[in-house]
C-alpha positions in Angstrom: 0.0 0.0 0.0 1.7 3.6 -1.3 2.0 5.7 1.8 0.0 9.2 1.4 2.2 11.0 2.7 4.8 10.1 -0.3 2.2 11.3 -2.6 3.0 14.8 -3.4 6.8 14.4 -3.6 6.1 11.9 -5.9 4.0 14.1 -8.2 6.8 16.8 -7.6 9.3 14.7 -8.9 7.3 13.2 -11.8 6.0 16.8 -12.7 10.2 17.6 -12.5 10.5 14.6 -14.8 8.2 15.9 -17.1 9.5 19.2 -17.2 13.2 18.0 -17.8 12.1 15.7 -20.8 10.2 19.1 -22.6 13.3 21.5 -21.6 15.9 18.5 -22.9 19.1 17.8 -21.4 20.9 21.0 -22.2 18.3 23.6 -21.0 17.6 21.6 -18.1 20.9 20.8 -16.7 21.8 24.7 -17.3 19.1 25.8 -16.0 19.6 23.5 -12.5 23.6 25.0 -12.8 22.4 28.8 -13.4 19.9 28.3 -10.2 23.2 26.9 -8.3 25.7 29.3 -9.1 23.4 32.1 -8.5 23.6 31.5 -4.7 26.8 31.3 -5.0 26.8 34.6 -6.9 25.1 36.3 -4.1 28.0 35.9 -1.9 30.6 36.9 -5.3 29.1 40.2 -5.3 29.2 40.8 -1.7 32.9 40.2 -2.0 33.1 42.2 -4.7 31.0 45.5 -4.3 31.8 45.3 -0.6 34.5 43.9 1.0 36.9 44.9 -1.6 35.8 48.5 -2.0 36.0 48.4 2.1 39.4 47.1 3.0 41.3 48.3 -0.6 41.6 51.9 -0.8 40.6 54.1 -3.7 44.3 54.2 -4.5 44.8 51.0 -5.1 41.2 49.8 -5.9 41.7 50.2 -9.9 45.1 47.8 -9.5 43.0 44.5 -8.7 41.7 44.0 -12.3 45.6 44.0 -14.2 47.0 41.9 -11.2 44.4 39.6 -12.1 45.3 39.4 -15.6 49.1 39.0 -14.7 48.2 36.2 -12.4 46.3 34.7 -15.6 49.2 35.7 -17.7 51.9 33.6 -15.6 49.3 30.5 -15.9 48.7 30.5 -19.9 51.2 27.7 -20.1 48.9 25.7 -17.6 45.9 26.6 -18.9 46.6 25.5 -22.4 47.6 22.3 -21.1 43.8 22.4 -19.8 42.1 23.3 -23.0 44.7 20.7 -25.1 43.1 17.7 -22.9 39.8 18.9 -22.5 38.1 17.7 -25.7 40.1 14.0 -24.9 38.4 14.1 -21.4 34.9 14.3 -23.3 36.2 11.6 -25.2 37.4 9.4 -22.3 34.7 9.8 -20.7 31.7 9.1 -23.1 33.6 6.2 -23.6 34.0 5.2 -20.7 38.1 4.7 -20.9 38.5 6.0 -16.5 41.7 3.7 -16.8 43.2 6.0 -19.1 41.7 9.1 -18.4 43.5 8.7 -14.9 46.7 8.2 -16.2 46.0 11.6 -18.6 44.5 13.8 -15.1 48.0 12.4 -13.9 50.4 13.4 -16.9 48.4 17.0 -17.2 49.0 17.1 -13.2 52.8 16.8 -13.3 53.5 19.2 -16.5 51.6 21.7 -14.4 54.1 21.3 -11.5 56.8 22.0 -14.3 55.3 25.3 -15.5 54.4 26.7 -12.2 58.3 26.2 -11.4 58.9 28.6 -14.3 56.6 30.9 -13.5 58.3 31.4 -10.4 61.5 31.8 -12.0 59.5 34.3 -14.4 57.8 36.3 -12.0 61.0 36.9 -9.7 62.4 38.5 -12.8 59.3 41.0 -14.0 57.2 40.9 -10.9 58.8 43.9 -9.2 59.0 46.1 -12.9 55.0 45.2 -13.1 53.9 46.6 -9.3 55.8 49.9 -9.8 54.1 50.4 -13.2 50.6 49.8 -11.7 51.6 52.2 -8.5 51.2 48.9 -5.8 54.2 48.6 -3.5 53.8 45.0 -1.4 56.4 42.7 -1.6 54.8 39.6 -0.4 52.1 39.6 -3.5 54.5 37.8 -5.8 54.4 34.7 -4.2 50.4 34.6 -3.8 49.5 35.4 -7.1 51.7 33.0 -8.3 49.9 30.3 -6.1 47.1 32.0 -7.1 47.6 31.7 -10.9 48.8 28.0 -10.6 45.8 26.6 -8.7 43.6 28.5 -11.1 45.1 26.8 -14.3 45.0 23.7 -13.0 41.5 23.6 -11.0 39.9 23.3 -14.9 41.2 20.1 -15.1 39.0 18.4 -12.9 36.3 20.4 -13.5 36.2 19.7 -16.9 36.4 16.0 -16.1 33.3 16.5 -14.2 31.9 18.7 -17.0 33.0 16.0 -20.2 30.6 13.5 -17.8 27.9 15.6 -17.3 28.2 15.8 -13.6 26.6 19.0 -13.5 24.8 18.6 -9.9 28.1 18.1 -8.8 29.2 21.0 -10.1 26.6 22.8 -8.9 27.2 22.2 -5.1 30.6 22.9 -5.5 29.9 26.0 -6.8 27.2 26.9 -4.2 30.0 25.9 -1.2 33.0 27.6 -2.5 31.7 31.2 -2.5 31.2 30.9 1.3 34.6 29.0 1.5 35.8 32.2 -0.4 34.1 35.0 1.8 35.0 33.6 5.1 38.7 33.1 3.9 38.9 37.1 2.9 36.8 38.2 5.9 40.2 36.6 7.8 42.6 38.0 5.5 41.8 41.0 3.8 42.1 43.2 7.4 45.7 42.3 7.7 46.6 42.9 4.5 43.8 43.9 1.7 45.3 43.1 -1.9 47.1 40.0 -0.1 43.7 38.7 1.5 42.1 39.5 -2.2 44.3 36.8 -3.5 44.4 34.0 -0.8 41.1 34.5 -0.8 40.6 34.1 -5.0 42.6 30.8 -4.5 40.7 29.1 -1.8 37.7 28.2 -4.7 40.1 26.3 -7.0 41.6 24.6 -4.4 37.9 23.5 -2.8 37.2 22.9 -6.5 39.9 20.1 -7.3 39.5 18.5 -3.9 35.9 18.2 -4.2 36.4 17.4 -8.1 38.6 14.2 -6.8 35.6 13.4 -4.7 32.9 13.3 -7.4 35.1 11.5 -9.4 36.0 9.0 -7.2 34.0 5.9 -9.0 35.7 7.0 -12.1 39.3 7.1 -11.2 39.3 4.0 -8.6 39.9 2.1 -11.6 43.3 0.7 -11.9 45.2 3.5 -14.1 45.8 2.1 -18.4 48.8 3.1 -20.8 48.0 5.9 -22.1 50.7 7.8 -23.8 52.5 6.9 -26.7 54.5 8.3 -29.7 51.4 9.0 -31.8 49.6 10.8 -29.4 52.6 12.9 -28.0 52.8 14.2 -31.4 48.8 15.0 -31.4 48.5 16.8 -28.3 51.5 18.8 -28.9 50.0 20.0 -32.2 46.9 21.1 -29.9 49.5 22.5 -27.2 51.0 25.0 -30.0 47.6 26.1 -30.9 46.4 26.7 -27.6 49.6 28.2 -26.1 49.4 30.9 -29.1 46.2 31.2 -28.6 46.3 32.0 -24.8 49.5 33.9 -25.1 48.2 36.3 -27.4 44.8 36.6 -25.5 47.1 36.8 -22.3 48.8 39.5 -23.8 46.0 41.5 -24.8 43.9 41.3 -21.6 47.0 42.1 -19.3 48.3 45.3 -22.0 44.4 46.6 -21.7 44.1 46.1 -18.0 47.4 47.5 -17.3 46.9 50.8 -19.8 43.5 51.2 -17.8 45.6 51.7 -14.5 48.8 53.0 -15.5 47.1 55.5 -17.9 43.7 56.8 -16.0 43.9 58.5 -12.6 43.0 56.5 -9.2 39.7 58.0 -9.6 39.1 56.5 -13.2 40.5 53.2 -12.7 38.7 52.4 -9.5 35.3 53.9 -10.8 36.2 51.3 -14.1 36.7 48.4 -11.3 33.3 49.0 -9.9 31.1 49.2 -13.0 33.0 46.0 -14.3 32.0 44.2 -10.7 28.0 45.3 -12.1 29.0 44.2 -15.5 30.2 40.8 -14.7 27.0 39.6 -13.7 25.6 39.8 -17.3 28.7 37.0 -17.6 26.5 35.0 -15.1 24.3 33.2 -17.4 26.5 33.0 -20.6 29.1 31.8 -18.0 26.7 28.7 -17.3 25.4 28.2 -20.4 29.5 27.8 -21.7 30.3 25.4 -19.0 27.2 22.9 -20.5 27.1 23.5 -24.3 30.9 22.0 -24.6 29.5 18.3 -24.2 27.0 18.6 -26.3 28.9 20.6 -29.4 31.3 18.4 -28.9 28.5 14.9 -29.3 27.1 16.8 -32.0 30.5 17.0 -33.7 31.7 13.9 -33.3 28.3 12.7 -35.0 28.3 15.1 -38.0 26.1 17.3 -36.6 25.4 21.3 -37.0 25.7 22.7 -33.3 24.9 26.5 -34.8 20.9 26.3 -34.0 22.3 25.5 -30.3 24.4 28.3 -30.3 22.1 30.8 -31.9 19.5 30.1 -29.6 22.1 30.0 -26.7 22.9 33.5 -27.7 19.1 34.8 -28.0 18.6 33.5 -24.3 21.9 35.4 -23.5 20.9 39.1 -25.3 17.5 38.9 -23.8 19.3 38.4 -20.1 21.9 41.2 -20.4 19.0 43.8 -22.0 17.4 43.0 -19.0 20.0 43.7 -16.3 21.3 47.2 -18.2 17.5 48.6 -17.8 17.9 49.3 -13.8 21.3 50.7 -14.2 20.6 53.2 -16.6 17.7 54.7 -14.6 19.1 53.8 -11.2 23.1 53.3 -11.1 24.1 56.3 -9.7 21.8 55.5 -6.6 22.9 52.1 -6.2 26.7 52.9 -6.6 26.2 55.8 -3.5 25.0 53.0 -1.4 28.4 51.5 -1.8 31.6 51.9 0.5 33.4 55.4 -0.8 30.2 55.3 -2.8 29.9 58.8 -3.5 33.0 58.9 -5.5 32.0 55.9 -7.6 28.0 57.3 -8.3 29.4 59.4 -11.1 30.5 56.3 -13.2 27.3 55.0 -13.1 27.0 55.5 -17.2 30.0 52.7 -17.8 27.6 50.4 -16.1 25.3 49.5 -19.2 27.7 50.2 -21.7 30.2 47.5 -19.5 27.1 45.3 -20.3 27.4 45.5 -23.6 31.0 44.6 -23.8 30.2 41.7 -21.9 27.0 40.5 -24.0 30.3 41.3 -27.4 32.3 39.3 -25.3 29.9 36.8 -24.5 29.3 35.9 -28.2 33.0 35.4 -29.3 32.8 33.0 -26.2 30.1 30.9 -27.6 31.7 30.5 -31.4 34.9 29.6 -29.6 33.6 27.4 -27.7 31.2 25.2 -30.3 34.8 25.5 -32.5 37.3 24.7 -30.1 34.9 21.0 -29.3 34.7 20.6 -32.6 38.5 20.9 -33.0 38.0 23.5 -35.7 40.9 26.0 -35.6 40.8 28.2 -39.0 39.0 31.1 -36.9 42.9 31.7 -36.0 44.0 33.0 -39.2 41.7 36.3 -38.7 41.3 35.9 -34.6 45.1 36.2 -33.1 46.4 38.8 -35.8 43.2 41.1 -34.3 44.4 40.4 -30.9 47.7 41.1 -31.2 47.0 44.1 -33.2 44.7 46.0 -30.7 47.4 45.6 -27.5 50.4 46.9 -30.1 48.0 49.8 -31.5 46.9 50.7 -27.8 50.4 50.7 -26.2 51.4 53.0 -29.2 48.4 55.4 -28.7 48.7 55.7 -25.1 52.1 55.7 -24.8 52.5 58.1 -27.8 54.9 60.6 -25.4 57.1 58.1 -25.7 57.4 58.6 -29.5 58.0 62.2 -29.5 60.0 63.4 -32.4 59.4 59.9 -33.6 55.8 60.9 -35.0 54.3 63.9 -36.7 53.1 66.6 -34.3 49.8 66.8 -35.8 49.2 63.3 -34.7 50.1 64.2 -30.7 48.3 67.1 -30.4 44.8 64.9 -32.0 45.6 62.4 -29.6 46.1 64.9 -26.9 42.7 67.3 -27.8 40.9 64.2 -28.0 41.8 62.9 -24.5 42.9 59.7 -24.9 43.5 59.4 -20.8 39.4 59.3 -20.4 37.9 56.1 -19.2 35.4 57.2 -21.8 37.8 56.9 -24.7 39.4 53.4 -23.1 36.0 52.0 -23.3 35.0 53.3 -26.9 38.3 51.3 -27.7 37.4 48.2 -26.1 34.0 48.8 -28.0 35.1 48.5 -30.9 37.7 45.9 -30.3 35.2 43.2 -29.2 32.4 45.0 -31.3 34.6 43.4 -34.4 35.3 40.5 -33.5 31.6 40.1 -32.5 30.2 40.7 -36.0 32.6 38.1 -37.8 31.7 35.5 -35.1 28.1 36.3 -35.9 28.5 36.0 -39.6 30.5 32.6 -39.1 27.8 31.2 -37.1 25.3 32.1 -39.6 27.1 31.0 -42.5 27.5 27.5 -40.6 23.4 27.6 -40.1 23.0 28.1 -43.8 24.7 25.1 -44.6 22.0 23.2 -42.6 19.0 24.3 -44.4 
């Protein structure tokens, strides 16, 4: 006899059932991830329109976004590694190979030890030149964003591992503990020291991450570990290294010149009011941020089986434009208020405009992301030919702008006093730049992805 009591938990779940079948797998496993990681959010954006604008000082407030991109800089070698094994994960995994897969999580493991010993070596050599550029003077910052960098390269690993086998609920509790795991480590450390506690605390996620990731994979990699490497395949992956090491040197390069121009180039004032709009801004990263993490395994099935991925992206992409219209609407009638009610809010409410526009960028962004991502599962690479000569373009162009006193008697006179009377040191003008950079970029990903759906009908 059914018990009565179990009847509506049962109709829950079946109703649950229901729904998941309509949705499909891909809307319904980002949709239970999105739900997850939005708790998780909550307690981001605490962190970072709070606690960061509390304990770090105006001064030093617009430095946190270009050490960032140095950290990531110093872990492009790592990462690559990541990206080279993460379409052979998927592979691994669908079929089911844990026996090799371990010995592969094993291999990646070690060559990341090797690379963060020459980032050490690298960052005792520039690390000093870089903090006096971007006005920061503490000495014991080298050694954490180092760490820092190195458990953030390598965390993807795993989580792709949990990602290629559609662990997703996984995922999502792991995401939903590691922001509090996060906030509780800087609410220790950021009064003693405030950029230091920034990054101890930006390290503690990754390192949650790959112990958890080892958990949830436990099953998997209890198997007895399979021979794995071989001539052929050394000579695969390091065709796949090349490409991704170009790749994320080039990006590297082009995030850490911008970031770094932003902060050497505008006052305190401009590059702290720049840090907080981009803290409103990343949350229209929220949902494409999701969706990313759970289109990969299913591009990459369709791929494998001949399949257009384009009507997943497109409609990944609609989802996406209709999210980050959404969130601008508030800012523009409301940002000023809502930036007062920060700490030091009163001298951040007049940068209120870069709010929505910072959306934008991020929806520009966001799209580039999702053609990257259906290519890069598909193992598709001929995007390069027009991507990385754009990206290393724009960092060259901007150094040579900016830094055009540098050049004096170099160039024509005319061309200084243009720059000068069009004040290129405006946060205004840095963003028009980065506009158009991404705006670019943006339109051929577009036309790609709808020359791709073409084919199909």
């Amino acid at each position: 006899m059914t018990n009565s009591a179990d009847k509506p938990s049962h109709g829950i779940k079946a109703k649950l059932n229901a729904l998941h079948r309509r949705m499909g797998d891909f809307w319904w496993y980002s949709l239970m991830l999105f739900l997850a990681c939005r708790a998780a959010d909550a307690l981001n954006a605490f962190v970072g329109l709070w606690l960061v604008p509390k304990y770090v000082p105006p001064s030093e407030l617009g430095a946190v976004m270009p050490l960032m991109q140095f950290a990531n800089f110093l872990a492009i070698p790592i990462a690559a590694f990541a990206n080279t094994f993460r379409n052979e994960l998927t592979r691994l995994s669908v079929n089911r190979e844990f026996g090799k897969l371990k010995t592969l999580m094993r291999g990646v493991f070690v060559a990341s030890a090797i690379f963060m010993f020459l980032a050490i070596i690298a960052a005792r050599l520039i690390m000093p030149a870089f903090l006096e550029r971007i006005r920061i003077v503490e000495g014991s910052l080298g050694l954490i964003i180092i760490a820092t960098s190195f458990v953030s390269a390598v965390s993807p690993i795993y989580s792709n591992a949990l990602q290629a086998l559609k662990k997703f609920k996984a995922q999502s509790v792991i995401s939903i503990i590691g922001a509090p795991i996060r906030l509780l480590t800087m609410l220790v450390t950021m009064p003693f020291r405030a950029l230091s506690g920034y990054f101890i605390g930006q390290a503690s996620i990754p390192v949650f991450s790959m112990t958890a990731s080892v958990i949830a994979l436990k099953k998997e990699l209890s198997v007895k570990a399979e021979p794995y490497w071989n001539k052929e395949t050394v000579k695969k992956f390091s065709k796949l290294f090349f490409i991704f090491i170009s790749i994320g040197l080039i990006d590297g390069f082009f995030l850490l010149v911008e970031a770094t121009v932003l902060r050497q180039r505008l006052c305190d004032l401009d590059s702290a009011g720049y840090y907080m709009a981009s803290r409103f801004s990343e949350i229209a990263g929220f949902l494409s941020g999701t969706l990313l993490f759970t289109i990969f395994p299913f591009t990459a099935e369709k791929s494998a089986k001949g399949e257009n991925a384009s009507p997943l992206v497109i409609k990944s992409l609609i989802v996406n434009a209709a999210f980050c219209s959404l969130l601008a609407m508030p800012f523009v009638f409301f940002g000023k208020t809502i930036l007062s009610l920060l700490p030091h809010g009163e001298q951040y409410a007049a940068y209120w405009w870069a709010i929505p526009w910072m959306i934008g960028i991020t929806f520009l962004c966001s799209i580039m992301a999702f053609y990257l991502t259906a290519e890069f599962s598909a193992n598709r690479f001929k995007f390069l030919k027009w991507y990385l000569p754009i990206d290393f373009a724009y960092p060259v162009l901007l150094l040579l702008v900016t830094g055009h006193g540098y050049f004096t008697g170099l160039i024509p006179a005319s061309w200084t006093g243009f720059l000068t009377a069009h004040n290129i040191y405006s946060l205004e003008t840095m963003l028009w730049w980065i506009t158009a950079i991404n705006g670019l970029k943006a339109i051929i990903c577009i036309i790609s992805i709808a020359k791709a759906r073409c084919r199909t009908t």
